[in-house]
N, CA, C and O atoms as a GROMACS GRO file, in nm:
protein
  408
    1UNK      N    1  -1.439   1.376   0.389
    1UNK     CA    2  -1.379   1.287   0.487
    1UNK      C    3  -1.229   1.273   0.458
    1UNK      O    4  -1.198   1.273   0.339
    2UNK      N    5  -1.143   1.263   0.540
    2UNK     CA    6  -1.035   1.225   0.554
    2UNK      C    7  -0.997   1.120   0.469
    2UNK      O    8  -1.075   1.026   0.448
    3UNK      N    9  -0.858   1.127   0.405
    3UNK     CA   10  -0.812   0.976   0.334
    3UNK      C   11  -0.733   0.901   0.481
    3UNK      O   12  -0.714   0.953   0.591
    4UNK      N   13  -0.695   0.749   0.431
    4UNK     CA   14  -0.696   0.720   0.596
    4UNK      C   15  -0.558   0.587   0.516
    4UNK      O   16  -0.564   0.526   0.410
    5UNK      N   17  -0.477   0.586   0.598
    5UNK     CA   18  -0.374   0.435   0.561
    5UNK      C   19  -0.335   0.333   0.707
    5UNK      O   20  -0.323   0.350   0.829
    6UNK      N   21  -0.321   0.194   0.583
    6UNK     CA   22  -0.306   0.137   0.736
    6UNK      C   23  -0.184   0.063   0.690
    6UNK      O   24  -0.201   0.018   0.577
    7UNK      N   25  -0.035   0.028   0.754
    7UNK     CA   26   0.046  -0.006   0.753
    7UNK      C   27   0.120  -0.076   0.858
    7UNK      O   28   0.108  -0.049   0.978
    8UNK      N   29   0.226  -0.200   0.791
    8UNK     CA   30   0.322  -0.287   0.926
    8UNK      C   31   0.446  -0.207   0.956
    8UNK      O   32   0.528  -0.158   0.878
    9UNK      N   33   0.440  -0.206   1.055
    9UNK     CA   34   0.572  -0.235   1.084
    9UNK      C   35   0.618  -0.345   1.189
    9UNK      O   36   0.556  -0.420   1.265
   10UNK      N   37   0.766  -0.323   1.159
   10UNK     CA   38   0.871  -0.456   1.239
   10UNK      C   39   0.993  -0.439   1.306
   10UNK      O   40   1.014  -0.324   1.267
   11UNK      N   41   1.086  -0.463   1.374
   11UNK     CA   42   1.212  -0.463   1.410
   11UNK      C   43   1.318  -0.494   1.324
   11UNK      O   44   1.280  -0.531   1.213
   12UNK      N   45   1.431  -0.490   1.339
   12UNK     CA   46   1.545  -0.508   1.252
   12UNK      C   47   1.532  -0.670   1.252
   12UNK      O   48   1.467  -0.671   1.147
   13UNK      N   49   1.541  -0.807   1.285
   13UNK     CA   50   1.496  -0.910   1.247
   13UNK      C   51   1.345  -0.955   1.234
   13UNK      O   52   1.304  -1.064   1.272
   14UNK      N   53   1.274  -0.865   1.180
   14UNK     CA   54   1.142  -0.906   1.122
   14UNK      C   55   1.084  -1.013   1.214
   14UNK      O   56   1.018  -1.105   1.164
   15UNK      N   57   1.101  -1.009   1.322
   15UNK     CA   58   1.029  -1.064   1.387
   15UNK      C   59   0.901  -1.040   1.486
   15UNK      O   60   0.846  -1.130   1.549
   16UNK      N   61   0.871  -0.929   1.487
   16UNK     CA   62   0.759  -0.860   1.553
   16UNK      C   63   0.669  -0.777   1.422
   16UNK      O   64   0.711  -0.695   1.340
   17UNK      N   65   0.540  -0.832   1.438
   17UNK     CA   66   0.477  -0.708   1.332
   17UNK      C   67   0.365  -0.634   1.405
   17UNK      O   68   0.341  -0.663   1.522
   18UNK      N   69   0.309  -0.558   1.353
   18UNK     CA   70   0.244  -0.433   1.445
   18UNK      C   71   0.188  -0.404   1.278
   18UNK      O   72   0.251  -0.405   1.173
   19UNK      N   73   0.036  -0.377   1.308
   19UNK     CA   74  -0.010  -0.309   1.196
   19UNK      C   75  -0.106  -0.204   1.281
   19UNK      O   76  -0.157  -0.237   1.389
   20UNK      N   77  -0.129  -0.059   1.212
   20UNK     CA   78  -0.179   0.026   1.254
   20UNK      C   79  -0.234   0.120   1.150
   20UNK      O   80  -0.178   0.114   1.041
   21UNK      N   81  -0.352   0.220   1.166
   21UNK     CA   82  -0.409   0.296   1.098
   21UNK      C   83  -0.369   0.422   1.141
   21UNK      O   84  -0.309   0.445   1.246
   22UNK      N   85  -0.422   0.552   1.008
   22UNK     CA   86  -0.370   0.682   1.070
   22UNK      C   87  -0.422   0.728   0.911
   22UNK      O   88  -0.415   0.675   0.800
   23UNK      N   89  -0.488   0.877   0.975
   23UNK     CA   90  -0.468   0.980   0.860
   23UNK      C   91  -0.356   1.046   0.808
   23UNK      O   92  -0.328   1.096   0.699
   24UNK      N   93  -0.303   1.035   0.907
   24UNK     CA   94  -0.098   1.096   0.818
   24UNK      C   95   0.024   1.033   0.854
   24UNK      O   96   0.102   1.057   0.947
   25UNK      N   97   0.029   0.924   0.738
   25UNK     CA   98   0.160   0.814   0.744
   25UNK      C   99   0.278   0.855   0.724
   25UNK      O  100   0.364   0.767   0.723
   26UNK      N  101   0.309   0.954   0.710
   26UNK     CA  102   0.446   1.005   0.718
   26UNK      C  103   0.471   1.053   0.908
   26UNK      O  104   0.579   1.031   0.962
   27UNK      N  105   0.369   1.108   0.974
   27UNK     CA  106   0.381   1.157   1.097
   27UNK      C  107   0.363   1.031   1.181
   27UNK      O  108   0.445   1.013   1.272
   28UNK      N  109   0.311   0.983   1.170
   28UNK     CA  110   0.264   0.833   1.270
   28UNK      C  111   0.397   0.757   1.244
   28UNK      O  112   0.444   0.695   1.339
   29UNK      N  113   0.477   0.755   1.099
   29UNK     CA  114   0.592   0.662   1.109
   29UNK      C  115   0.684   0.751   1.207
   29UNK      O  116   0.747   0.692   1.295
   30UNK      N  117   0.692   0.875   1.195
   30UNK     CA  118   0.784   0.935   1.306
   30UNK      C  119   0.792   0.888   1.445
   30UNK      O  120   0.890   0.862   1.516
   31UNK      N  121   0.663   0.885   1.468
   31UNK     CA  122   0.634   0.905   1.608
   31UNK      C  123   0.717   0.720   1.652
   31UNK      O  124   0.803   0.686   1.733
   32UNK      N  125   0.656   0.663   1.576
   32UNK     CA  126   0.704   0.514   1.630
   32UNK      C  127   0.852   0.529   1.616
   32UNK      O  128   0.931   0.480   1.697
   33UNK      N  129   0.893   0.602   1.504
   33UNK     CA  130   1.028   0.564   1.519
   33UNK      C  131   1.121   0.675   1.631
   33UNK      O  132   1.238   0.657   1.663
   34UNK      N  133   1.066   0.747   1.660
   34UNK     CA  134   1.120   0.862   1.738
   34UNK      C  135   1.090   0.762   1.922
   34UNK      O  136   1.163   0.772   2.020
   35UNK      N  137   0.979   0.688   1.912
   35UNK     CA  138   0.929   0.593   2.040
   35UNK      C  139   0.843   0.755   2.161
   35UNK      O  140   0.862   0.780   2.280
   36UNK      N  141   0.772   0.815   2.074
   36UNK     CA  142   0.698   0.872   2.140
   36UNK      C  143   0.651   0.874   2.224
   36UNK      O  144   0.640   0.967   2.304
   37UNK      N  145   0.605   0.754   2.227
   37UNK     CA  146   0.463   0.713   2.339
   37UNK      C  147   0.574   0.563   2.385
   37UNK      O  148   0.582   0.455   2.327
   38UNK      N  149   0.636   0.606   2.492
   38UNK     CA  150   0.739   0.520   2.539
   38UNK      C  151   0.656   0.390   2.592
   38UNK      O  152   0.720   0.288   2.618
   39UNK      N  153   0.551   0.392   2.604
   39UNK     CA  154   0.458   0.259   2.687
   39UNK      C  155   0.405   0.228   2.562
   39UNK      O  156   0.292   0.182   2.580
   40UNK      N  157   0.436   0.231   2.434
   40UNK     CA  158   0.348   0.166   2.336
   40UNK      C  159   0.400   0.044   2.293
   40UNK      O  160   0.515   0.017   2.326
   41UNK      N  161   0.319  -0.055   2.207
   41UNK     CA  162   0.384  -0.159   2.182
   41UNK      C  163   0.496  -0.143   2.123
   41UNK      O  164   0.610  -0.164   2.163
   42UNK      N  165   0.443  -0.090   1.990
   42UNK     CA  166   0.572  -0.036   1.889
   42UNK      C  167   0.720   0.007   1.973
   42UNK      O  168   0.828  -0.034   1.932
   43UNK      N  169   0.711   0.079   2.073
   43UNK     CA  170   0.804   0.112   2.159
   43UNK      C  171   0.888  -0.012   2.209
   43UNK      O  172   1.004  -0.046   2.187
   44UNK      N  173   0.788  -0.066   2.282
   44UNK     CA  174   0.828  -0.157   2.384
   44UNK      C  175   0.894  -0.281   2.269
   44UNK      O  176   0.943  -0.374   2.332
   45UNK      N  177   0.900  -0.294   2.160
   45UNK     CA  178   0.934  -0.437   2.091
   45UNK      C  179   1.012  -0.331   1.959
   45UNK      O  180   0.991  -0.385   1.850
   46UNK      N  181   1.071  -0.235   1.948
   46UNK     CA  182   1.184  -0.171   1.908
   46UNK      C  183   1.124  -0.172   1.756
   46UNK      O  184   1.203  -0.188   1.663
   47UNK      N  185   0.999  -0.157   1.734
   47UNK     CA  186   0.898  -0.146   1.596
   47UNK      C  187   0.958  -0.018   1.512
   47UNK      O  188   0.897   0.085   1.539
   48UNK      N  189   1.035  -0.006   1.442
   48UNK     CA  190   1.081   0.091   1.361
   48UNK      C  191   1.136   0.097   1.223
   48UNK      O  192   1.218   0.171   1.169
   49UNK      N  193   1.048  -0.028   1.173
   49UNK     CA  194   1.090  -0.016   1.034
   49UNK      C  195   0.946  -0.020   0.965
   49UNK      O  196   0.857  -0.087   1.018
   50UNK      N  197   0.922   0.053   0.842
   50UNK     CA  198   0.793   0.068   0.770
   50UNK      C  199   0.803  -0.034   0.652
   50UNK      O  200   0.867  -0.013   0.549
   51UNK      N  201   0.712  -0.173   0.687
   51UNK     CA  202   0.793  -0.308   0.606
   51UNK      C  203   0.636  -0.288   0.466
   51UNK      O  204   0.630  -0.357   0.364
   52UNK      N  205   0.567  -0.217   0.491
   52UNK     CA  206   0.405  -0.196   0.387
   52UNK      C  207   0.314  -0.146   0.446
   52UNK      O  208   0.289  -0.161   0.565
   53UNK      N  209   0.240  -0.068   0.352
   53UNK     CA  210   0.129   0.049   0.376
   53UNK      C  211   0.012   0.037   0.254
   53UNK      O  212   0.046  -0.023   0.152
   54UNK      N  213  -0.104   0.086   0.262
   54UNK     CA  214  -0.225   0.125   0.193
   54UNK      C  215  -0.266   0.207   0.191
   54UNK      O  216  -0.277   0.268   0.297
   55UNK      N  217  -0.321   0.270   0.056
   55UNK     CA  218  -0.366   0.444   0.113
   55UNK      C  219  -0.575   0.403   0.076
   55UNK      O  220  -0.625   0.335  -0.013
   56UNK      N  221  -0.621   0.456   0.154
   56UNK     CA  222  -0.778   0.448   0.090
   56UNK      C  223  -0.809   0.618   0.052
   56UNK      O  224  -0.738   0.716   0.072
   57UNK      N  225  -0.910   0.609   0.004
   57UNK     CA  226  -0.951   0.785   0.014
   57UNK      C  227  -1.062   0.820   0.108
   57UNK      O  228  -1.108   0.932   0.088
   58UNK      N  229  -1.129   0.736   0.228
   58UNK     CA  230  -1.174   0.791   0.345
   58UNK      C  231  -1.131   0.654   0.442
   58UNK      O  232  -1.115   0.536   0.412
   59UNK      N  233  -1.123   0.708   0.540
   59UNK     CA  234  -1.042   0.670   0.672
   59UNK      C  235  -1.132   0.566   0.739
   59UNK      O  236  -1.089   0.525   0.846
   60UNK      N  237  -1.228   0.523   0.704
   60UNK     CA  238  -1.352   0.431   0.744
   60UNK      C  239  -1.317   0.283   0.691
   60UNK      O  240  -1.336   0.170   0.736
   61UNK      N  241  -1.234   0.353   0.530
   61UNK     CA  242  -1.197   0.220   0.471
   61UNK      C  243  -1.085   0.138   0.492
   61UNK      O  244  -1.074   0.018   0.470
   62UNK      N  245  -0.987   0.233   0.547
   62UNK     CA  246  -0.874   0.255   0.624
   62UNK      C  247  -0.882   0.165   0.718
   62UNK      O  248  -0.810   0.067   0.698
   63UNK      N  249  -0.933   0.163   0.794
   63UNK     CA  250  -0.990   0.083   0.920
   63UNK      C  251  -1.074  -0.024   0.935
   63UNK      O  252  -1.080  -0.099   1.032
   64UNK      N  253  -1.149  -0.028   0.816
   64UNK     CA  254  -1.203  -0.149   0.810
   64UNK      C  255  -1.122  -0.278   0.750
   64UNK      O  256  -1.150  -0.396   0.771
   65UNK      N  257  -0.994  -0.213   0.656
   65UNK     CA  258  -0.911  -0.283   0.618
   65UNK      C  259  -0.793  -0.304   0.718
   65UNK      O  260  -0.741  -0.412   0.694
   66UNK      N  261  -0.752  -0.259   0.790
   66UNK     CA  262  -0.692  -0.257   0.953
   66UNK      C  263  -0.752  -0.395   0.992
   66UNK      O  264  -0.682  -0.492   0.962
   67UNK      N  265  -0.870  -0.420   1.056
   67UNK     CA  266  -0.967  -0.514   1.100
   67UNK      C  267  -0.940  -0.642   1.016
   67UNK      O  268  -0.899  -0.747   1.065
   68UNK      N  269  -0.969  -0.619   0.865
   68UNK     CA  270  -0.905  -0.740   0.812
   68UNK      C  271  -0.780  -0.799   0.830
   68UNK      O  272  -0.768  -0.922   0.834
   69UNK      N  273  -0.680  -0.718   0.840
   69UNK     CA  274  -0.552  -0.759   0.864
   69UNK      C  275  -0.524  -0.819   0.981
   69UNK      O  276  -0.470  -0.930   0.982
   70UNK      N  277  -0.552  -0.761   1.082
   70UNK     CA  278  -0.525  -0.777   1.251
   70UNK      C  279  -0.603  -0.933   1.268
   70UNK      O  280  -0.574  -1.006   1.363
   71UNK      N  281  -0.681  -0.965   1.187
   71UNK     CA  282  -0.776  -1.079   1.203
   71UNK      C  283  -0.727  -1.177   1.143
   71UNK      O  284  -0.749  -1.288   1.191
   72UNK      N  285  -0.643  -1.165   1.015
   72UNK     CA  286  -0.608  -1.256   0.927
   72UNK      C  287  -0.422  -1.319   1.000
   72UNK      O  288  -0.366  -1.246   1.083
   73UNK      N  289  -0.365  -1.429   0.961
   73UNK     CA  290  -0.291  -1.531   1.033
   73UNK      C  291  -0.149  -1.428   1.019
   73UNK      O  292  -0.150  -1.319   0.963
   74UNK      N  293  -0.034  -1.487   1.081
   74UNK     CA  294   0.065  -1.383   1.059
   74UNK      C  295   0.170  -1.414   0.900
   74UNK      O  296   0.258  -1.352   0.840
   75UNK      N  297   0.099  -1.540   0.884
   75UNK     CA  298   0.137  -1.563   0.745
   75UNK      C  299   0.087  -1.485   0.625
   75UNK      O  300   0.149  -1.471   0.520
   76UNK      N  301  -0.022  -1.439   0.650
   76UNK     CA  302  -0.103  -1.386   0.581
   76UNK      C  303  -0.040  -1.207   0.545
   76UNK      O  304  -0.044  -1.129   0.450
   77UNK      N  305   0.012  -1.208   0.683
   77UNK     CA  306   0.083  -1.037   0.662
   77UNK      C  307   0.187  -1.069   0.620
   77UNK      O  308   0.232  -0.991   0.536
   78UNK      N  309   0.269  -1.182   0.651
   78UNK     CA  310   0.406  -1.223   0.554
   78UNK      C  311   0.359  -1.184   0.413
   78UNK      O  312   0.415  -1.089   0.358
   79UNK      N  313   0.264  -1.246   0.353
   79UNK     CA  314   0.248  -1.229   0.221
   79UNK      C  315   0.220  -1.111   0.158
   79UNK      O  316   0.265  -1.085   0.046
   80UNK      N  317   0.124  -1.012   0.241
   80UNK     CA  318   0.122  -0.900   0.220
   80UNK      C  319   0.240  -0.839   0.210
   80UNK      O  320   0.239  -0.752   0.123
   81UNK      N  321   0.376  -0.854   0.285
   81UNK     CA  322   0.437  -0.803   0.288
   81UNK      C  323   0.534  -0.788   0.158
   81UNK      O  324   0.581  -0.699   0.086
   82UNK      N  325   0.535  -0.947   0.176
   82UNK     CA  326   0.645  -1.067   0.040
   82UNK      C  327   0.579  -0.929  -0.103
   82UNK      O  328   0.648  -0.871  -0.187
   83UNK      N  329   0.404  -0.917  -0.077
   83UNK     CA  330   0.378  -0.896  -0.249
   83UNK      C  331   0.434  -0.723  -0.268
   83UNK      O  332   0.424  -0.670  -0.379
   84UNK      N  333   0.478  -0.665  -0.178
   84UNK     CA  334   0.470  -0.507  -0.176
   84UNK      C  335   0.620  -0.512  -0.131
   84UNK      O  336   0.667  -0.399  -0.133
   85UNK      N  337   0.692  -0.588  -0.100
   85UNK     CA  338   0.838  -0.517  -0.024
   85UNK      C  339   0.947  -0.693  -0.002
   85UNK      O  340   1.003  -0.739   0.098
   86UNK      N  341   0.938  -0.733  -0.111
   86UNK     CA  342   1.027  -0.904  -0.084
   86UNK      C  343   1.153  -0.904  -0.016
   86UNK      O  344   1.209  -1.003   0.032
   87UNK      N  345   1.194  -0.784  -0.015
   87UNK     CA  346   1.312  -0.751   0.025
   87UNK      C  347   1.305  -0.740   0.238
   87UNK      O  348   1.371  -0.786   0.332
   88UNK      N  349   1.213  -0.673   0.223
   88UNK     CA  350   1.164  -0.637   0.401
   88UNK      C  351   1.238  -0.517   0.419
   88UNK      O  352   1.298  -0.509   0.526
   89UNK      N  353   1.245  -0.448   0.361
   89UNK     CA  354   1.350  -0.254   0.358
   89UNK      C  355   1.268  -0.186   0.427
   89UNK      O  356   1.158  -0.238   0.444
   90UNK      N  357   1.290  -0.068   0.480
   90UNK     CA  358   1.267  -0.008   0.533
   90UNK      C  359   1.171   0.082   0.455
   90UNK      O  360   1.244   0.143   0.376
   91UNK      N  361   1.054   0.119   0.438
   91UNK     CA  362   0.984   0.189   0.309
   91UNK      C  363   0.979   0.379   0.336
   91UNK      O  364   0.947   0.475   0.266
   92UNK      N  365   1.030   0.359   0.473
   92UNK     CA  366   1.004   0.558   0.542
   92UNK      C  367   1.046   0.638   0.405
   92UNK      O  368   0.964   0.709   0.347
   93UNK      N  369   1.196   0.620   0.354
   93UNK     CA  370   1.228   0.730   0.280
   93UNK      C  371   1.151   0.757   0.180
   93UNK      O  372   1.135   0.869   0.132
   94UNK      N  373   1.073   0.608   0.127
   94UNK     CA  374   1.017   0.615   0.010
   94UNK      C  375   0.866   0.718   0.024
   94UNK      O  376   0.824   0.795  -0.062
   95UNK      N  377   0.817   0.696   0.135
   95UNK     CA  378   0.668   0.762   0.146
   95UNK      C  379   0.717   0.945   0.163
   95UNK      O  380   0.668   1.046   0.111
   96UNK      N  381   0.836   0.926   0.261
   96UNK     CA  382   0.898   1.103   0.260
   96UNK      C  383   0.850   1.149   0.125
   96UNK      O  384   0.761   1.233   0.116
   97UNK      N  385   0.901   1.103   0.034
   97UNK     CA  386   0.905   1.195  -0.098
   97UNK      C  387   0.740   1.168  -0.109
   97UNK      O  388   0.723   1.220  -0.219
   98UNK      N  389   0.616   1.123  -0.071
   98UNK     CA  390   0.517   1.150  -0.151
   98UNK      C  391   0.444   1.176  -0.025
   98UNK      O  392   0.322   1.162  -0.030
   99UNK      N  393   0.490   1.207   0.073
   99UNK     CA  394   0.383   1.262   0.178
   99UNK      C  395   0.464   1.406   0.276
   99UNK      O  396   0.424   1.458   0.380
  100UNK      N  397   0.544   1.426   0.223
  100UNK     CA  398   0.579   1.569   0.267
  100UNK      C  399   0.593   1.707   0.170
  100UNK      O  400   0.653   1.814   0.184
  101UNK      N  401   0.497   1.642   0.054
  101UNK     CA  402   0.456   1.734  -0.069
  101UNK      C  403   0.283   1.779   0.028
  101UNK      O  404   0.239   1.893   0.044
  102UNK      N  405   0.215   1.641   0.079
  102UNK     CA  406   0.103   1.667   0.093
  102UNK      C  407   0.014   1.709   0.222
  102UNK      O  408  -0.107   1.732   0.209
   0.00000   0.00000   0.00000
């Protein structure tokens, strides 16, 4: 089975979050930030910064942890965010170097 990640993103004032799943987090951050799919949310609310991510090793878990998130308060993804990225940076360059080896 597929490994599977689920990650936020936000706008330049952190005020919109968007969390989403995907088997390849380096290509899925493109696409939002490139605004691919011009009718998507991410699109439509200028979603282009990668503020935290998870990797599982099958894509079931991926998504079931997706579900937790999307369900839980938006404070709750603040904190997720606060414990992985306090800063709120942009994380793309960082995953480049470990997902365009793979």
């Amino acid at each position: 089975m597929k490994a599977g990640f689920i990650y936020i993103m936000t706008n330049k004032n952190d005020t919109t979050l968007y969390t989403g799943v995907t088997s390849d987090l380096y290509s899925r951050i493109l696409k939002h930030k490139e605004k691919l799919y011009q009718l998507s949310f991410t699109a439509k609310y200028n979603l282009h910064k990668l503020v935290y991510w998870e990797s599982f090793q099958e894509i079931g878990d991926a998504i079931y942890r997706e579900k937790q998130i999307k369900a839980g308060s938006r404070q709750k993804k603040i904190d997720l965010i606060l414990s992985m990225n306090p800063e709120w940076k942009d994380l793309t360059d960082e995953i480049k170097d470990i997902f365009t080896d793979y």
